[in-house]
C-alpha positions in Angstrom: 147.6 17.9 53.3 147.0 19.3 49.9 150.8 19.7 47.9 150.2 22.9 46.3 153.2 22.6 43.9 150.8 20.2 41.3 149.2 21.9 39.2 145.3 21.0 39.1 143.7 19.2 36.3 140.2 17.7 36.1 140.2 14.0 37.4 139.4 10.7 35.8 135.6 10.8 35.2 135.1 7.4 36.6 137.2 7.9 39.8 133.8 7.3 42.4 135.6 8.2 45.3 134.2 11.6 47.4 137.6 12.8 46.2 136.5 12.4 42.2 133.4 14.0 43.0 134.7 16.9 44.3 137.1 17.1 41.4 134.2 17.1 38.9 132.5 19.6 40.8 134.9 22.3 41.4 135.7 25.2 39.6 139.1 26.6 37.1 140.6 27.1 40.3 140.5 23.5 41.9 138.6 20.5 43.3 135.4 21.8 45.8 137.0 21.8 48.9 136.6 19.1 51.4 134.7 22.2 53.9 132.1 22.5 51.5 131.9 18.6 50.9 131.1 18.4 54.2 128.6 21.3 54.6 126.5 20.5 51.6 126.5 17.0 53.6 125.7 18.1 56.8 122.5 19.9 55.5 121.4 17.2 53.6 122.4 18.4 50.3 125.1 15.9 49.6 125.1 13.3 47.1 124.2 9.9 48.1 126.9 8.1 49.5 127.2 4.4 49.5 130.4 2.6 52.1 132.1 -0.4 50.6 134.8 -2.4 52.2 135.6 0.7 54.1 135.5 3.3 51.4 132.9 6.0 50.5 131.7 5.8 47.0 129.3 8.0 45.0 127.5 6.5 42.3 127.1 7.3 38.6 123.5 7.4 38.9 123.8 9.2 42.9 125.9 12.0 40.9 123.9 12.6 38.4 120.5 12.9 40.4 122.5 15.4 42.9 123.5 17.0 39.4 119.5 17.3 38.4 118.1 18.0 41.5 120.9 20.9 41.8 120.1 22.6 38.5 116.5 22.9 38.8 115.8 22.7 42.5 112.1 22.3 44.0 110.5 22.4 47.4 112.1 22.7 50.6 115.4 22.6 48.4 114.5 25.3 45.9 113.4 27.7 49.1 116.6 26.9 50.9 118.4 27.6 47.4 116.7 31.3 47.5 117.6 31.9 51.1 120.9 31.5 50.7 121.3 33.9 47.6 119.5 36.3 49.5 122.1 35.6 52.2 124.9 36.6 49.5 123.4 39.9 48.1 122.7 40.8 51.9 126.6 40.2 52.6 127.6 42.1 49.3 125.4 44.9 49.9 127.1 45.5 53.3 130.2 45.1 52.1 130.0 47.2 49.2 128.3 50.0 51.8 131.3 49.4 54.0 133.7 49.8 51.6 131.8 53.0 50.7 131.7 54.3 53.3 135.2 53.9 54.1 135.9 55.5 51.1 134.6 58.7 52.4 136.5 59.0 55.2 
């Protein structure tokens, strides 16, 4: 469990751990959380990982090919890229017709 009272910084650079990964590729608010580690995993979209002596590691090179192949995605990638924005304006659409609409009454 996370302890909330330390403020987050950005993590050593050459920390190789899932952990440093995550770090690197969060946002101003905090490391990418360990859900969407797992998600991004879980449909293939992970970095590569490599186990040694027990511990997960991600490459230099793994992390910057991930970092490439997420800034210009192509193929089956690039399509599941588009679906999933379309999946976001869908949800803000509704919302923001929801919220309209509660607005009215």
């Amino acid at each position: 469990m996370a302890n909330t009272d330390i403020p987050w910084t950005a993590g050593n650079p050459n920390d190789r751990s899932v952990f440093g990964f995550r770090i690197r590729h969060g946002s101003r608010r905090g490391p990418m959380s360990k859900t969407k580690y797992l998600s991004l995993k879980k449909a293939g979209r992970g970095p590569r990982e490599t186990e040694l002596g027990g511990m997960i590691l991600i490459s230099r090179r793994a992390e910057e090919e991930w970092d490439r192949a997420n800034e210009r995605p192509t193929g089956a990638l690039a399509r599941l890229v588009k679906r999933e924005a379309e999946a976001r304006h869908r949800k803000a659409r509704l919302g923001a017709a929801a919220l309209k609409k509660k607005r009215k009454s």
